[in-house]
C-alpha positions in Angstrom: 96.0 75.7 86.2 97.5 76.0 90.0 96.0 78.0 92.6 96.9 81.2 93.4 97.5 82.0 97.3 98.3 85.8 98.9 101.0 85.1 101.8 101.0 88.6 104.0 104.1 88.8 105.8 105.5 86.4 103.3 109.0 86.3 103.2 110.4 85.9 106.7 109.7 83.5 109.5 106.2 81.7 109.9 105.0 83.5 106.6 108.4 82.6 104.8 107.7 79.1 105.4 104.0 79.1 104.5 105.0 80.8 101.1 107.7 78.0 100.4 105.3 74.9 101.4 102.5 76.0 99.5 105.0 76.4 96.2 106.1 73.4 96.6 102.6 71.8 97.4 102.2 73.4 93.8 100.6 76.8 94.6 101.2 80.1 92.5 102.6 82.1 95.8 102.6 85.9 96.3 104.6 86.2 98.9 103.9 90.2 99.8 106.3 92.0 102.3 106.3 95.9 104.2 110.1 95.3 103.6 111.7 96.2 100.2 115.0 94.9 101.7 113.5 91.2 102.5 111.7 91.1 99.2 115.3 91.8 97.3 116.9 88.8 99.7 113.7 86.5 99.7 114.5 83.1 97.8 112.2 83.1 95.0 114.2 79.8 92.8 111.3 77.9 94.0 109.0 80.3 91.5 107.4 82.5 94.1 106.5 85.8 92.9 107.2 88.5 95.4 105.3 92.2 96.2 105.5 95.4 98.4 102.7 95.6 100.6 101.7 97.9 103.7 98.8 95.9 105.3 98.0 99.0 107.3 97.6 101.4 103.8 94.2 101.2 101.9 96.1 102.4 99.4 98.8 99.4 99.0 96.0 96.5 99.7 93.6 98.1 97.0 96.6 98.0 94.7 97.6 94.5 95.5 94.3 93.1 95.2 92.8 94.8 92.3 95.7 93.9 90.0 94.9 90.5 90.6 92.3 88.5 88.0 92.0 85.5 90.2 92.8 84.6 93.9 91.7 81.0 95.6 93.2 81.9 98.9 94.7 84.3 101.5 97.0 83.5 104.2 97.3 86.7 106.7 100.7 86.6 108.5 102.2 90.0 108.9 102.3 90.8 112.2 104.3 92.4 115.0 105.5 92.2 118.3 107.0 95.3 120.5 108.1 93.0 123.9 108.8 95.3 126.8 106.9 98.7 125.0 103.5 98.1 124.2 102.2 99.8 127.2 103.0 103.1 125.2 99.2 103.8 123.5 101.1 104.4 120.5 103.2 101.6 119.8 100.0 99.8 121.3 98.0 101.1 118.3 100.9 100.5 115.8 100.2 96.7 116.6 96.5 96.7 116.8 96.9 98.3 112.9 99.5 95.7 111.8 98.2 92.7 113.6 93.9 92.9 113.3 93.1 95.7 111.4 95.6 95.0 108.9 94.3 91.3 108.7 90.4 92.4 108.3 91.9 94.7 105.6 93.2 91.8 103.4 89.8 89.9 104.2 87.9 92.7 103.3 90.1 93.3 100.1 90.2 89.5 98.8 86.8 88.6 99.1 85.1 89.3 95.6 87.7 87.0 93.9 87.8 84.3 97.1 83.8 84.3 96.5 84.7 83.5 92.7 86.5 80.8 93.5 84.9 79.3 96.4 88.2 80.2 98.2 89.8 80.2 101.5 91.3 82.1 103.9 93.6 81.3 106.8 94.7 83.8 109.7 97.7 83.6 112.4 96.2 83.7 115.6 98.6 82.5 118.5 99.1 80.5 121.7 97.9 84.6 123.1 94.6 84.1 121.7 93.6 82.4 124.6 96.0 83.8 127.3 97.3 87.0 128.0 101.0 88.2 127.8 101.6 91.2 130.3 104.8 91.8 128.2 102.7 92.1 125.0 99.5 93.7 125.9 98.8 95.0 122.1 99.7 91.5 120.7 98.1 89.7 122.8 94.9 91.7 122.2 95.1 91.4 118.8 95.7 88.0 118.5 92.7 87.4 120.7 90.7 89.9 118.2 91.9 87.8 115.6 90.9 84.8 116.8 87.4 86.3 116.7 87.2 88.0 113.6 88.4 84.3 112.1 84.6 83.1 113.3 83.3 86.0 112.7 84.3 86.0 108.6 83.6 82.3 108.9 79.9 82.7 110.1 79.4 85.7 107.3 80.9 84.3 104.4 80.0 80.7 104.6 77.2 82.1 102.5 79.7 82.9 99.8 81.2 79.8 100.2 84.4 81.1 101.4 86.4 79.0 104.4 87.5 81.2 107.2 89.7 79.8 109.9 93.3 80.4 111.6 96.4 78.4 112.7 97.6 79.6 116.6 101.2 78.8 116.8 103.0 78.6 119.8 106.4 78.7 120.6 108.1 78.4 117.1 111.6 78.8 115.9 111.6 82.1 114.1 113.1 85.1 114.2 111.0 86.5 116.4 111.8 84.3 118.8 115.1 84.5 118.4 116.0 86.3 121.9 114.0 84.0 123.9 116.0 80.9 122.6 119.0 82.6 123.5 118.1 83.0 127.2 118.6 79.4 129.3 116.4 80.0 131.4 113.6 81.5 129.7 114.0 79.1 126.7 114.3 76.1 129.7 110.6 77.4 131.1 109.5 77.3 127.6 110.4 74.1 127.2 109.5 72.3 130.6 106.0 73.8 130.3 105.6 71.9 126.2 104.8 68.1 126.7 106.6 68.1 123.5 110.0 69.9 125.1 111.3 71.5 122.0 110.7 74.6 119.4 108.5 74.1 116.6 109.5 74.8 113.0 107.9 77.5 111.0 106.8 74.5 108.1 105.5 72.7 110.7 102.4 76.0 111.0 102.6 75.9 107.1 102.1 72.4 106.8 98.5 72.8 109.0 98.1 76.0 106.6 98.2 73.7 103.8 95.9 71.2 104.6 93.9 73.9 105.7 93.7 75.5 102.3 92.9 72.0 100.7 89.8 70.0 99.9 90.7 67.6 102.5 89.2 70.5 105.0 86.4 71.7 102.6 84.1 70.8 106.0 86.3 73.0 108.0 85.9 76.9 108.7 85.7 78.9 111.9 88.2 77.2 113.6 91.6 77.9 115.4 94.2 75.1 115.4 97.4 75.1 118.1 100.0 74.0 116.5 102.2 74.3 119.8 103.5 70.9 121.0 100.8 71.0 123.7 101.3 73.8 124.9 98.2 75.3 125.5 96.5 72.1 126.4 98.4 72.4 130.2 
């Protein structure tokens, strides 16, 4: 029987990728979405089951989660990011909800069956875990609280035998990014200031999720890994 993974934030950009590597790694994928719009446009020919969730509604995670009989890992990847406006408490509270709140609610949620299957879990921190943004003050601050609540989970649930760490991506070639790329000469600081001088792909974060999620790292929990090009190491 395959594993079963959860994908929040599953059907567009980093998520979106991590959903199609792990079906093609041979993973049962759920590949849940806020978005009713990207769920009915998602490609799911590669087998990957799709589902409406609001990671910031009790409601929708207790309904996600309770319908399922098994789970052998979570990968937390809804998030967003409000450049230029998060200085406004409630757009800043909007991202706090989606970004760490929303992520210790799946954790919270997927636990009983992850401790069944001596399962693991796998957050998106970023490069912002470590640094601050003073265009992104709310996702930068929750990044940096997810970073923590990765060791955190990892230090409590070891005893349940559940893995508990996070991938930090850095400048990655996603949607989200997509205005930055456009701009010469912020893209052109981006890029001078990565030893490795390009974008990263989205399956490139999937492919560390992956080998996160396997038995190769069954020694491995409570860690953050860049995948940035180098970034951060500067």
């Amino acid at each position: 029987m395959s594993k079963k993974v959860v994908v929040t934030g599953g059907t567009r950009g980093i998520g979106a990728a991590v959903s199609h590597v792990m079906s093609a790694a041979g993973w049962q994928v759920i590949a849940a979405s806020n978005s009713q719009e990207e769920l009915d446009a998602f490609d799911t020919s590669a087998g990957i089951d799709v589902c409406l969730l609001d990671v910031t509604e009790d409601a929708s995670v207790h309904k996600l989660f309770s319908n399922l009989d098994n789970l052998d890992a979570l990968v937390n990847c809804a998030g967003i990011l409000q450049r230029d406006a998060e200085y406004d408490l409630a757009v800043f509270q909007r991202v706090i909800e989606v970004n760490l709140i929303g992520t210790m609610r799946c954790c919270v949620a997927a636990q009983p069956l992850l401790a069944q299957s001596k399962g693991a879990i796998v957050n998106t921190a970023s490069m912002l875990s470590t640094f601050g943004g003073p265009l992104v003050p709310a996702y930068s601050a929750s990044k940096g609280g997810v970073a923590q609540l990765t060791k955190s989970l990892a230090g409590k649930w070891a005893e349940n035998d559940i893995r508990v760490n996070a991938v930090a991506p850095g400048w990655i070639d996603t949607e989200m990014t997509q205005g930055l790329r456009d701009a010469p000469e912020r893209s052109e600081a981006i890029l001078s200031r990565t030893p490795m001088r390009r974008w990263g792909k989205a399956t490139e974060v999937g492919n560390v999720v992956k080998w996160l999620l396997s038995s190769d790292a069954s020694f491995v929990t409570g860690s953050i890994y860049p995948v940035d090009g180098g970034y951060k190491a500067l």
